[in-house]
N, C-alpha and C positions, 0 to 999 in steps of 0.2 A: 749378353743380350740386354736391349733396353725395356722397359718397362711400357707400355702404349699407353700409358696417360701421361710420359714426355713428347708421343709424335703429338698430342692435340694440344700441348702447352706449346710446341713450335708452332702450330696450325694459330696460335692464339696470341704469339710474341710484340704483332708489328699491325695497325689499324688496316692498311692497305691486305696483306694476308689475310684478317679475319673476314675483309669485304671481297676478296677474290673465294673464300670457299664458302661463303653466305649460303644456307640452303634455300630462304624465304625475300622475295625482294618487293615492297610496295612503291608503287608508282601512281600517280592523280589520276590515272587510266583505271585503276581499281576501282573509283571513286563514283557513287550517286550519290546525287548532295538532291535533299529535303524541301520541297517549297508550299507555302501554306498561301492558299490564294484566299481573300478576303473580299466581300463584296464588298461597294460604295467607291469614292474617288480620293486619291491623294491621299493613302493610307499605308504607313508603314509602322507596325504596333508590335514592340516588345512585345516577347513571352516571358512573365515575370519568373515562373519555372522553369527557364531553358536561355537564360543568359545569351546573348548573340545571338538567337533565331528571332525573325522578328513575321508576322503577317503582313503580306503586301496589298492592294489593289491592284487590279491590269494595269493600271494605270503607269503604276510605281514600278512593277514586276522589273524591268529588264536593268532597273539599277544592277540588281541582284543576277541578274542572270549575264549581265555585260562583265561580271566580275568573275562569275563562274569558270566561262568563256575562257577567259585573259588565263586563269589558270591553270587550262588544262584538264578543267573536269571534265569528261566526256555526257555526260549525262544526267535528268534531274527526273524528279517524279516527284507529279506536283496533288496537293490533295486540296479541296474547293469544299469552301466555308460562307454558302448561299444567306440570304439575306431571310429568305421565308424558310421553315422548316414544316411538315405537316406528316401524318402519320404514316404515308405511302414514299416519301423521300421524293416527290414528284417533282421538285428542280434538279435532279440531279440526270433529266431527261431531259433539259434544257438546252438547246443546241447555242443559246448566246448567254449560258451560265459561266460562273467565274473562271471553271478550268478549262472551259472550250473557250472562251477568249484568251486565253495568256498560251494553249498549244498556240494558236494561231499566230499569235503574235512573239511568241519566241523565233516560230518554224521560219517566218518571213525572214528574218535577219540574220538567224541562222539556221540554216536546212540541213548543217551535217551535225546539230548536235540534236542526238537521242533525248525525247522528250516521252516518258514512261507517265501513264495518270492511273491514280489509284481507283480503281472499279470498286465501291462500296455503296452502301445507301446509312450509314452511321454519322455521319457528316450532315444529311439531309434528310434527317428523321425527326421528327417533336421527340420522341421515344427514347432517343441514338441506342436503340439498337441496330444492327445489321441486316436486318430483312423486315419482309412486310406482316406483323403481327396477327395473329387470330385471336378470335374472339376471348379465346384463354388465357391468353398473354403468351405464348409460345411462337415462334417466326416459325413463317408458315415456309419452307424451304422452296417447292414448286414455286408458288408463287414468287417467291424472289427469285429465283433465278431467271424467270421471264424479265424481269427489271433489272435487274442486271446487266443482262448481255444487249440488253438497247440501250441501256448507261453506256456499254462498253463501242455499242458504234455510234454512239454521239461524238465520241473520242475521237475513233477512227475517222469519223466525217471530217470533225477540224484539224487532224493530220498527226495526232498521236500514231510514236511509232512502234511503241509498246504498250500493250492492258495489262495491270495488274490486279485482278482479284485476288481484295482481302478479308474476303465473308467467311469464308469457310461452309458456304456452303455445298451438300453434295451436288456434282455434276455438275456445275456453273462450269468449270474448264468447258466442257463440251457442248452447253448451251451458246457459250459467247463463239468458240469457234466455228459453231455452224451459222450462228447469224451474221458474222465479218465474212464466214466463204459467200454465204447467198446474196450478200450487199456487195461483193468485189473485193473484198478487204483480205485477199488472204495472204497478203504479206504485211499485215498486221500480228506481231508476233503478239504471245501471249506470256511473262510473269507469274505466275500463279506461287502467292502466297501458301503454300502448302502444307508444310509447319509451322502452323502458327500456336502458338501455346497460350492456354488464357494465364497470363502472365501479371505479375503488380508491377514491372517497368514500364508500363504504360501510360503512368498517370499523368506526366508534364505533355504527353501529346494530346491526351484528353484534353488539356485547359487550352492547348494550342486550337484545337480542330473544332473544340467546343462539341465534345460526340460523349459523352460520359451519359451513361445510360440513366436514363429515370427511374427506372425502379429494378430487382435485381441484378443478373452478369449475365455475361456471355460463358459459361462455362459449359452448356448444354452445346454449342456448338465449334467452343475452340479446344487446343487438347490438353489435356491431365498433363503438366509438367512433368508428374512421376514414370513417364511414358515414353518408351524408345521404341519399341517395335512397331510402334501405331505410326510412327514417323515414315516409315518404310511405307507401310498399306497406303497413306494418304497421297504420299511421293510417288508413289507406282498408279494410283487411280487417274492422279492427275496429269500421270504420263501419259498414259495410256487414251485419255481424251480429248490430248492433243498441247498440252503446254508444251512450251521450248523451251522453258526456263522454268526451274523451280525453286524455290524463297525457305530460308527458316528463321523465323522470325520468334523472339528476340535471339543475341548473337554469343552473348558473352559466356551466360548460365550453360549453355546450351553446344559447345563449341565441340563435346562428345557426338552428338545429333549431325553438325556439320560436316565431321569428319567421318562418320557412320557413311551418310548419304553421299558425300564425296568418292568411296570407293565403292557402292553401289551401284550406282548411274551416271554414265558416261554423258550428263548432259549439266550444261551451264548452271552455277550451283549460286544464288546469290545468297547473304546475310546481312539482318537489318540489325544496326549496330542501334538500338533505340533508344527511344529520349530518356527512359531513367536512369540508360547506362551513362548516355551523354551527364546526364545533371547533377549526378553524382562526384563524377570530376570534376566539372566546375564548382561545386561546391567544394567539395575537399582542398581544391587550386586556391579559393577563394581564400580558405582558411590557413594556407599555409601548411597544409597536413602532408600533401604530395608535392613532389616536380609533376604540374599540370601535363605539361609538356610530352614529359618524359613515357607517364603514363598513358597521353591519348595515344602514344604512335604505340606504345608495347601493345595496349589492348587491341588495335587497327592490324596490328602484325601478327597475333595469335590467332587473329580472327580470317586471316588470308592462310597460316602456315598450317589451320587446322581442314582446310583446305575449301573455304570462298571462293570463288571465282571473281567476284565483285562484290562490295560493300556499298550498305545505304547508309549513311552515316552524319550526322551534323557535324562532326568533326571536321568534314571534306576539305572544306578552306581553307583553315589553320594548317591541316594534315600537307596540305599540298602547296603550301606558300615554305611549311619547314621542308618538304624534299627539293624545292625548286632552290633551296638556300644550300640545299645536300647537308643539312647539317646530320649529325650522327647521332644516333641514340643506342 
């Protein structure tokens, strides 16, 4: 009798054999690639934190998106970085604000790629906090989610084909889905950032988005890291008030969470691969510490095999120019 860790050293002999019993496979269809829309004209602006992501204007945008395109990424979700900020987020109700012109003008050139916009008011806050403040300094949650979900059919008016709310707060799932039914919009899916964890990987998107809050955190309304179970109640609320899709954001730390939720709900599972996990590698790449390379597709693969459905990821480009080479990792 043989021993069975000789049938998996056969299973493992020959490159061709280990890619025919592959159990996890990534393709540039797994792929939302990251866009930062910047107000003014004729603007494309490193992120000195985040190596290769850069801030566009509409202007500029479809450099970036014609490249996207060419490789196959199916989808982008784009977050708008308005000129004025004031205590209520009230440009991000703007209907010829920065992310309502670049839906529009991606949708025109191209109508079969999925354009996802981030539904928040951190972005468009003096504050950058995520809702509309009381007097206490505490976000006042009613009140934001009235703002919110008309955030979210300014979207839908210029032809986003996905909302992603990422406030965290309660009941927005079902505020914005009955204001897209009552406006027509109800094949406007929904996103919903669901997991989201108040997290320290978030800091090079902060400098990107320009949303780092002024004074305390978000931790009153995003969730305790040390926390699994609460992953489930938040995923199941925001089932239940209508998402299609739900998010757990960041991807890496978290990939127990992912795969928790993955055999729980039979429904579209996305993971935000995010900026500090992105900046991390390119640092370490920079310094010669890792194969850059090597590491962005493992970590991109862990983060599908632990069972993702789709990845938001700044890696997308890179990720999707090495499979389109098929090279091997």
């Amino acid at each position: 009798m043989q021993f069975p860790e000789l049938r998996l050293r056969r299973l493992r002999k020959s490159p061709t054999i280990r890619d025919m019993v592959r159990e996890t496979m990534l393709t540039s269809n797994d792929f939302i690639y990251p866009l930062f829309i910047i107000h003014g004209k004729n603007k494309k602006e490193e992120i000195k934190s985040m190596p290769g992501i850069y801030r566009y204007s509409v202007d500029r945008i479809m450099e970036e998106v014609d490249e996207i395109y060419e490789l196959g990424i199916p989808a982008v979700i784009l977050f708008g970085i308005p000129e004025k900020k004031d205590e209520h987020g009230s440009s991000a109700l703007d209907d010829s604000g920065e992310v309502q012109q670049a839906v529009k003008k991606i949708k025109k050139k191209y109508p079969d790629m999925v354009v996802i916009t981030d539904v928040c008011l951190c972005e468009y806050t003096s504050h950058g906090h995520c809702g509309i403040l009381t007097k206490s300094g505490y976000v006042d949650n009613d009140a934001t989610i009235e703002v919110l979900a008309k955030e979210a059919l300014s979207h839908a008016r210029a032809g986003a084909d996905i909302v992603a709310p990422s406030d965290m707060m309660d009941g927005r799932v079902l505020a914005i889905r009955e204001k897209l039914d009552e406006h027509g919009y109800e094949n406007v899916a929904i996103l919903s950032y669901s997991v989201k964890y108040a997290s320290a990987f978030y800091g090079p998107f902060r400098d990107a988005a320009e949303s780092a809050p002024a004074f305390g955190d978000r931790k009153s309304y995003q969730m305790d890291p040390a926390n699994i179970r609460e992953a489930i109640r938040e995923a199941s609320l925001d089932i239940d008030e209508g998402a299609d899709m739900i998010m757990v954001k960041p991807a890496l730390s978290y990939l127990d969470v992912i795969s928790l939720l993955a055999e729980e709900y039979p429904f579209p599972l996305v993971a935000y691969n995010v900026s500090g996990e992105y900046s991390m590698v390119k640092a370490a790449g920079k310094m010669g510490w890792i194969d850059e390379k090597k590491v962005m597709m493992e970590i991109l693969l862990s983060i599908k095999r632990a069972g993702a459905d789709l990845i938001i990821t700044y890696h997308a480009k890179e990720a999707a120019k090495l499979l389109r080479e098929n090279k091997k990792f």
